[in-house]
N, C-alpha and C positions, 0 to 999 in steps of 0.2 A: 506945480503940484507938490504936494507934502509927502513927503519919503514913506509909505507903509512898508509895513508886515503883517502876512495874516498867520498865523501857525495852528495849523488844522490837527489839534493834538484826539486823535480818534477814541470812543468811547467816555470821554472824559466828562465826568454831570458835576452838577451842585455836591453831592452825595457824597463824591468822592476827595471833593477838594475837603483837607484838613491836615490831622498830624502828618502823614506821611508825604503833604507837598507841602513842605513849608516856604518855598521861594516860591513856588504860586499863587500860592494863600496868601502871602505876606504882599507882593506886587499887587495882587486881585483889590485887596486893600485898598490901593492908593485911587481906585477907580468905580466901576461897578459891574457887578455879574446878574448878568439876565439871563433867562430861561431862553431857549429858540422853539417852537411852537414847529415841529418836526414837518415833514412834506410825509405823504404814504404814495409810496415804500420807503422805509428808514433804513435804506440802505445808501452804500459807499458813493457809487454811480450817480444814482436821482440824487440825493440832497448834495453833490459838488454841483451837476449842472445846474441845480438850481439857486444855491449859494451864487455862482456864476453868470448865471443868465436873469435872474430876479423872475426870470418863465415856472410854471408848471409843466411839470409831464407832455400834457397834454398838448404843449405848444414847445418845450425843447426836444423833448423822443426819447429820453431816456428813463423809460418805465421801470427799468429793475437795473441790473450787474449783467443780466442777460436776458435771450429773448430766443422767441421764434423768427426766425428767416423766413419768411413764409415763398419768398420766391424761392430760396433755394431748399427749402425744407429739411432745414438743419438748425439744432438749438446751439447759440453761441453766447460764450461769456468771455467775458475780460476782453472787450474788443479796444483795441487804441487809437485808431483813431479821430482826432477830431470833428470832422467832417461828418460823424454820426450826430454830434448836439448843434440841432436844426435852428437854432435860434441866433441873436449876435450875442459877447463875452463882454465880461466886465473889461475887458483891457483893449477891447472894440471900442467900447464907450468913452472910455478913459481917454482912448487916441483919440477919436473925434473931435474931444474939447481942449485938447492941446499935443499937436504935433512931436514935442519932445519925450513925450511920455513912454515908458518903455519898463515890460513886465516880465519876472522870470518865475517861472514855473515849475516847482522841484515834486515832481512825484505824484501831482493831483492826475486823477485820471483822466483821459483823453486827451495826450499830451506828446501825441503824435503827428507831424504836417498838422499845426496847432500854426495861428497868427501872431504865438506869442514872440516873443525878441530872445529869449532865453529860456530853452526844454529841459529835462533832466529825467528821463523815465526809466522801467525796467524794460528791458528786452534781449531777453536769453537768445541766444546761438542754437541752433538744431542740428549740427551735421548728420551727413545722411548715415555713417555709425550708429547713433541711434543716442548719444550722448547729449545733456543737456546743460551746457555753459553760460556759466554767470554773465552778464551787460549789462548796456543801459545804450537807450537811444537817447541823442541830444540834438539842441537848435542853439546854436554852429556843429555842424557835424565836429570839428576839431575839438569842440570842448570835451566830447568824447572823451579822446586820449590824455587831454589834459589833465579832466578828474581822476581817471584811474591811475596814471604815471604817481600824481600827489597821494592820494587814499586808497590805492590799491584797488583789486576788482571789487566790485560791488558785490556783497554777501549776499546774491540772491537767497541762499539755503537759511539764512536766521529771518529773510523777510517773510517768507510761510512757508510752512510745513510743522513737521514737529521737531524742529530746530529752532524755532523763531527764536531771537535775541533783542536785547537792545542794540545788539551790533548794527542791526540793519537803519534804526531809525538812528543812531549816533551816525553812520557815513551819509545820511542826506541831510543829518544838518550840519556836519561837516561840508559837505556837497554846498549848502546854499550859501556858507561862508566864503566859498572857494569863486563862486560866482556872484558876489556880492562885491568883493575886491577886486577882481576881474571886469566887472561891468559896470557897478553901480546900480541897480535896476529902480525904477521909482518904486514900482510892486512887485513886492517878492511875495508868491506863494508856498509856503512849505507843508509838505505830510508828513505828518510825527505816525508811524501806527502802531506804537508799542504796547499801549494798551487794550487795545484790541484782539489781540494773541489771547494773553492770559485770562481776558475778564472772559471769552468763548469756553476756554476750559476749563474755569473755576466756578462762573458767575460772580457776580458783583458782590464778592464777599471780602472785605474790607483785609482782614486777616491773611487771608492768602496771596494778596496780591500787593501786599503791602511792598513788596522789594520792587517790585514793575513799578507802583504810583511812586515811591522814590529815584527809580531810575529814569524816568519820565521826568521828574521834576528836575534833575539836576540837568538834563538837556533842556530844557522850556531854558529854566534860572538862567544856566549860558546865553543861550540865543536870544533870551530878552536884552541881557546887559549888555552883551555884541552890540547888537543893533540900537537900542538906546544912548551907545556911544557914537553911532554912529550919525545919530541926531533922526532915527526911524520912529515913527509913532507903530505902538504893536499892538496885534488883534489876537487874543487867542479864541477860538474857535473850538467845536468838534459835531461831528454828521450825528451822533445818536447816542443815547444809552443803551446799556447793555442789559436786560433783565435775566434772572434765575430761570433757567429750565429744566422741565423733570417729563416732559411729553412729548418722542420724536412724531410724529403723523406721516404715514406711507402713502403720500395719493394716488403715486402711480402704480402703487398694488393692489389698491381696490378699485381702481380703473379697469387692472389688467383684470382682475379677479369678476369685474362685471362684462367683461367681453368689449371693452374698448379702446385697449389698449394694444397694440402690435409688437413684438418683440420680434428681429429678424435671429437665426443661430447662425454661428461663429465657429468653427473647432471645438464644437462643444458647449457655447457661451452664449449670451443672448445679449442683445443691441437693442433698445430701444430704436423702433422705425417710427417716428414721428407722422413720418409723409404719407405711411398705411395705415395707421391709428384714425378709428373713428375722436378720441381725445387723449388727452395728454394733460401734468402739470409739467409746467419748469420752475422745480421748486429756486427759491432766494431768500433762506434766512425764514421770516415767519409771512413769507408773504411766497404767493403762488400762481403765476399767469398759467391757467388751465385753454388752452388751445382744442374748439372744438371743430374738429376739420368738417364736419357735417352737420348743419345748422338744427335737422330734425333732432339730435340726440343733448340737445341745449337743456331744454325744462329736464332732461333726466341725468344729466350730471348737474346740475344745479341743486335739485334734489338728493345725489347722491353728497354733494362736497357739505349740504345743510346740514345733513345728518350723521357728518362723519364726526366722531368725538377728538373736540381740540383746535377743532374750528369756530370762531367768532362771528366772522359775517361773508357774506359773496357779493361780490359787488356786478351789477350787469350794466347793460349801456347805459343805463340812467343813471345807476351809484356812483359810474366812471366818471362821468359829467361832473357830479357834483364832486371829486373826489381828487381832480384834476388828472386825470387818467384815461381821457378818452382821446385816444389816439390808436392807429391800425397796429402799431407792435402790440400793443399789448394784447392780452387772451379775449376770448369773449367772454368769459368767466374770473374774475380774481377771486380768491381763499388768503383769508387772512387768519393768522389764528390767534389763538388766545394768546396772553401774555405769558404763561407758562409752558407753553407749546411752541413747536417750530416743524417746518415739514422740509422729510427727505428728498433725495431724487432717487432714492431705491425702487425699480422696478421687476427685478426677478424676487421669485419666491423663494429659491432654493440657494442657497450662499454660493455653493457648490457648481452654479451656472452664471455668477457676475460673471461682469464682463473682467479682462485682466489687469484694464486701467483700476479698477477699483480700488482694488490694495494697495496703488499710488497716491503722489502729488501728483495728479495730472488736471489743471484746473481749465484746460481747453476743451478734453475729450469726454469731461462729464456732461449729460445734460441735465445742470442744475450746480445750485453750491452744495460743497461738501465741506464741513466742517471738522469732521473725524481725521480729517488731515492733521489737525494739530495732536494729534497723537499715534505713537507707537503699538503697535498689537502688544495686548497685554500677555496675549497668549502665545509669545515667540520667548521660548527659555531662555534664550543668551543673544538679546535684541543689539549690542554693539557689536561681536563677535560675527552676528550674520551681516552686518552692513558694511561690515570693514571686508566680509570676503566679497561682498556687493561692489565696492567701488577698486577692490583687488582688481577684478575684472575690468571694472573699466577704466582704469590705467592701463594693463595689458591693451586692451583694444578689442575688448569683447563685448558683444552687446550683452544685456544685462538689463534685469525685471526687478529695480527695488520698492519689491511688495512687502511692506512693511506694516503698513496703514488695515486699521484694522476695519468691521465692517459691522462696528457696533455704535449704534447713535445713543444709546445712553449714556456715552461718556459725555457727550458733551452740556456742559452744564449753563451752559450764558447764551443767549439770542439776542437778536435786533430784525424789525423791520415795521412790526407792528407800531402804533401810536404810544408813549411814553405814556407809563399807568397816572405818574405825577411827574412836575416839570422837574424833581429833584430828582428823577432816573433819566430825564431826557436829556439832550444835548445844548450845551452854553454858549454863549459869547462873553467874553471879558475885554473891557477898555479903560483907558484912564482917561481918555475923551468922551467922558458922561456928557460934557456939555451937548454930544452930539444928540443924547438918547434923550427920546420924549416918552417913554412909555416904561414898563413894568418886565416886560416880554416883548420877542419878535419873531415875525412869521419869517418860516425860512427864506418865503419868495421875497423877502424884504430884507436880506441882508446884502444882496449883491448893491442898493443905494445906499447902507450904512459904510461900506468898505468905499464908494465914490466920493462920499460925504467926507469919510478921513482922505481922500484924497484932495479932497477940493481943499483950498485954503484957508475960504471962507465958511466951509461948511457945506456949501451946496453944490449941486448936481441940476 
């Protein structure tokens, strides 16, 4: 098989390739750049499994970043496992048609007790202090200590929150160098997510993000010319474009506010109770699995989610069907919304009763994504001065609440999840293996045989 690389550089469109990549731009040259023809939900999760599996939703299981458990009646995100994507993997495939074949996997999600030959993931430390320390899980366990002893801990705190850095995306493709020399892998996967960060808190405005598309570009430039020394044929890739947002949407406020949504109290604080809720959203980015635990109250949240302004369309078992989305995780309701719009997981009315995660990173204990995480309360006077006595504490050995995170969605200016308005806001593939490409565009569920294709020698699968 033919040595690939694929480099999943996140957010990255037509749009945005120009001055400010000029080692992409200039490479992209030598090949050709097509559009990729998104999966819904255009998010992180679905479009890798499906990149991956060449499956729809509907046949690998991974509808959104997160879901209802509906056995356990708890909403979960960022789960790592791979054993959740129900389908076989491209490097299933790959082994099949020649025993030698052997693929390493830096950072793509689900990439936990995964089949692949070589892992690289995140996975913080929890002690029961109440502290939250930087990792990574790996396949050999030992590589583990190997990466960190050379590149030191893994920067969890620049890979999100409102720290993010290039730091985080320069140590995994430090990371895949380190495991390229090490092993050789025929398929290296890498996630770049640098772009990703800034284009959520700026939007897709060329200007302000000009030092990320440059800082982004000089890692691509590296790891191209790495790897093309290395005699690797490379893919750049990315799951979505980012569009302008100026419209947060509260589902689960006007759920709650029509009497079907359950809130349990806390010390004061309210918890969404899922399991008591006649419905629910679990919001993801601009897309929304609305969970109706009792079927009679279906035509009236369907009606309620039509009529909410910032919503597009609601998809029911039918639209699911055609939509590639009909499978038991997902809601019995999807809310998708406009392209300028994106929906919350706020479900109290009164700020004063979130729950105490909120004012965190805490991307387990919400139900739903939160984006506001990429920033700092505006309204904290002296925001370094409180975090530095923040982690005072926890050096000391005190537990410690850093509520920092503020609990306003109209910072946030960039979304993804909806369908790309036009292909130059959506997500690309770039190669210099045109020969391989027959067409203009390609559907996401068709890239997992363009990546087998560069693999094959001949070209085919």
């Amino acid at each position: 098989m033919q040595k690939t690389v694929v480099l999943n550089v996140v957010g990255l469109t037509p749009s945005l390739l120009g001055k400010h990549t000029p080692l992409l731009s200039s490479w992209a040259k030598k090949g050709q750049v097509i559009p990729i023809t998104p999966i819904l939900p255009a998010v992180t999760c679905t479009a890798q499994a499906t990149y991956l599996t060449g499956k729809s939703p509907s046949e690998h299981g991974i509808v959104a970043n997160g879901w209802y458990f509906r056995d356990e009646c708890e909403i979960k995100f960022w789960r790592q496992s791979n054993k959740l994507v129900q389908t076989p993997k491209m490097w299933e495939m790959a082994k099949a048609l020649d025993p030698n074949f052997t693929c390493a996997n830096l950072f793509w999600w689900y990439n936990m007790y995964s089949s692949v030959d070589y892992a690289v993931t995140p996975r913080p430390m929890y002690p029961a202090d109440g502290r939250k320390i930087p990792d990574i899980h790996t396949q050999p366990g030992n590589l583990r200590s190997q990466l960190q002893t050379k590149l030191g801990q893994f920067p969890l705190f620049n890979f999100w929150g409102p720290n993010t850095s290039i730091r985080a995306t320069q140590w995994i493709a430090d990371a895949a160098k380190c495991v390229e020399e090490r092993h050789n892998p025929t398929l290296s996967l890498v996630y770049l997510p640098h772009l990703d960060y800034c284009l959520q808190k700026f939007g897709p405005d060329v200007d302000k993000v000009a030092e990320d598309l440059q800082a982004i570009d000089r890692v691509c430039g590296d790891l191209i010319q790495y790897y093309e020394n290395r005699g690797a044929q490379v893919i750049v890739l990315s799951e979505y474009g980012i569009t302008s947002v100026s419209q947060p949407i509260h589902l689960n406020r006007m759920l709650r506010e029509q009497g079907l949504l359950t809130v349990r109290e806390e010390l004061g604080r309210e918890l969404l109770d899922a399991g008591a809720s006649k419905a629910f959203a679990v919001a993801d980015h601009q897309i929304a699995h609305v969970y109706v635990n009792d079927p009679f109250y279906i035509p009236k949240v369907r009606s309620l989610l039509e009529e909410t302004e910032g919503v597009a369309y609601v998809l029911d078992d039918t639209d699911k069907l055609a939509y590639g989305l009909a499978h038991s995780r997902s809601g019995e309701l999807i809310a998708v919304a406009q392209p300028d719009a994106w929906f919350t997981y706020y479900y109290w009315l009164d700020d004063r009763r979130a729950p105490d995660f909120a004012n965190t990173v805490d991307i387990h204990r919400k139900p739903g994504y939160d984006p506001v995480e990429l920033f700092i309360d505006p309204k904290i006077k002296l925001p370094k001065a409180k975090i530095g006595l923040k982690l005072l504490k926890k050096q000391l050995g005190f537990r410690y609440l850093m509520d920092v995170i503020p609990l306003d969605a109209s910072l946030v200016r960039g979304s993804h999840g909806c369908l790309a308005p036009s292909p130059a806001e959506g997500p690309l593939l770039i190669t210099n293996q045109a020969h391989l490409l027959d067409t203009d565009s390609i559907q996401a569920s068709d890239v997992c045989q363009l990546i087998l294709g560069h693999l094959s020698k001949n070209g085919n699968t």
